[in-house]
N, C-alpha and C positions, 0 to 999 in steps of 0.2 A: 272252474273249467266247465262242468254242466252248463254253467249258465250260460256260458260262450255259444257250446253246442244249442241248446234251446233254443236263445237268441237268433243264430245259425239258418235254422231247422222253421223257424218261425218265419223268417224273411224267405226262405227260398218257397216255403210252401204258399206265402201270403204273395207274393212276385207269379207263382204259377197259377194262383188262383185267378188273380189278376190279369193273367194273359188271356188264361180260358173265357175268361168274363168278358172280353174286350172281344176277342174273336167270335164270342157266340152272339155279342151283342150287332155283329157287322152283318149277320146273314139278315137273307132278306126273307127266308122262309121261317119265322119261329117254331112252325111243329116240326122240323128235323135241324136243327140247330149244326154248323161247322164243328169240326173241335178242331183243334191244334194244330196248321199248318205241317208239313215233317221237318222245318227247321227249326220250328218251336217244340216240338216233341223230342226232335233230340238234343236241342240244347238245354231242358227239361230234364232228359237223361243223363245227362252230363252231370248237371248240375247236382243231381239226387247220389250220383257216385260219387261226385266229389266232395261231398257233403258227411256218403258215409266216412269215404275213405278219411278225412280231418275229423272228424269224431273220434275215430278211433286211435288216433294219431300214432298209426302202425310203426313200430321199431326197423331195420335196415332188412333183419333176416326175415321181419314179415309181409314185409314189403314186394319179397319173394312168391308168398304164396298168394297177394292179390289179384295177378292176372287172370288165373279162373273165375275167379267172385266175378271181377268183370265183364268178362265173357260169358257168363251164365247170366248176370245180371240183362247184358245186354240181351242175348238172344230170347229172354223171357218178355224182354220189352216189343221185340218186332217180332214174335207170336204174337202177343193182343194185337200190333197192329194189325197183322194180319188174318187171325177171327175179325175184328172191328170193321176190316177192309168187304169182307166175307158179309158181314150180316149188312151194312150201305150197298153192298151191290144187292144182295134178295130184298133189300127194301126196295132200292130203287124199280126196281123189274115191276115191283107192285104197288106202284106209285101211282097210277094210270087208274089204280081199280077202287073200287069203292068201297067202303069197310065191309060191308055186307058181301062183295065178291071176295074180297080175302079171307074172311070166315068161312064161307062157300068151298071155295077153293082151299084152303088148307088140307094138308096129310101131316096128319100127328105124328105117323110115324116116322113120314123123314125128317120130321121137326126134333124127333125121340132120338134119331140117328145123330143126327147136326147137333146138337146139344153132347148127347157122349164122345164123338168126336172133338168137341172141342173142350169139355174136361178131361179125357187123356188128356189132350194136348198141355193143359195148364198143369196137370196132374206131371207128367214126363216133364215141365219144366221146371216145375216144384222140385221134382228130384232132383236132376242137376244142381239146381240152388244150392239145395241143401248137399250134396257132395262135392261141392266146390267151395263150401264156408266149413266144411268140416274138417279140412286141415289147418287153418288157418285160425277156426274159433278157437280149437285145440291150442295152441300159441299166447292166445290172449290172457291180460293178464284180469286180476279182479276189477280192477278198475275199469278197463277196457269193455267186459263183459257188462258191467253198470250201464256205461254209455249206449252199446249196442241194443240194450234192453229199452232203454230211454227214448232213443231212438225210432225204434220200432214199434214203440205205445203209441210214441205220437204220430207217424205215419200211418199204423193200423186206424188209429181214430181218426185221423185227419182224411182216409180213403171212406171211415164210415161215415163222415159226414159230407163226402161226395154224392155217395150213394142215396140218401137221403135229401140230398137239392135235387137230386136226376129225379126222383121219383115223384119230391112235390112238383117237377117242375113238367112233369107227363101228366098229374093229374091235372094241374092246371090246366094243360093244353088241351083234354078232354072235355 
């Protein structure tokens, strides 16, 4: 059954990689590249819930307590989009200016501000998260707990290895 999930877990993230790759390949500015349409992002979203949810292959009674998970899930989703929406408009503004006038022009401190403000925000949606999976992990069985663990190694890795194209892909642009 792991392997199913794997499998699973493998095509949906090599499919979303794919999209991203396709979409950022179509911009015509490479140093700020598109990402993901909002019907590619939420069918993306979808896809990642429905992915968890057949992993775990929830029983009837727990089947009960998933509509939080995904309503916590969801609303942690359209917070980044809307920090992501946040920092393309302050780009945008200062698109006009010249690295040297952005430098110039910067104030660290509301830069200091904008940054804590938007880890609350990831921070308060981290908690929901996790008190929306906390009646429901309670539930799970060992098996279940396996999968979920599984799961989640290979998502955490497959986001650190996001993170790691974004940043060779900044240095390059530099």
């Amino acid at each position: 059954m792991l392997k199913i999930v794997m499998a699973g877990t493998t095509a949906l993230f090599l499919t979303a990689s794919s999209i991203a790759n396709a979409q950022s390949s179509q911009t015509s500015a490479p140093a700020s590249p598109e990402r993901l349409n909002a019907a590619d992002r939420n069918s993306l979203t979808d896809m990642r819930i429905d992915l968890a949810k057949a992993a775990l292959q929830l029983t009837p009674d727990q089947e009960k307590l998933w509509p939080p998970v995904e309503t916590a899930i969801r609303a942690r989703t359209d917070d980044r989009k809307a920090r992501i929406a946040k920092i393309q408009e302050t780009v945008g503004r200062r698109a006009d200016e010249s690295r040297v006038e952005v430098m110039r022009n910067r104030d660290p401190i509301a830069f200091l501000q904008r940054r804590s403000e938007a880890l609350a925000q990831r921070s308060a949606d981290l908690d929901k998260l996790a008190e929306a999976w906390q009646p429901l992990y309670k539930t799970l069985s060992p098996e279940q707990r396996q999968r979920m663990t599984a799961l989640a190694i290979f998502v955490l890795h497959d986001m650190s290895d996001a993170v790691e194209r974004r940043r060779a892909q900044s240095e390059d642009e530099d």
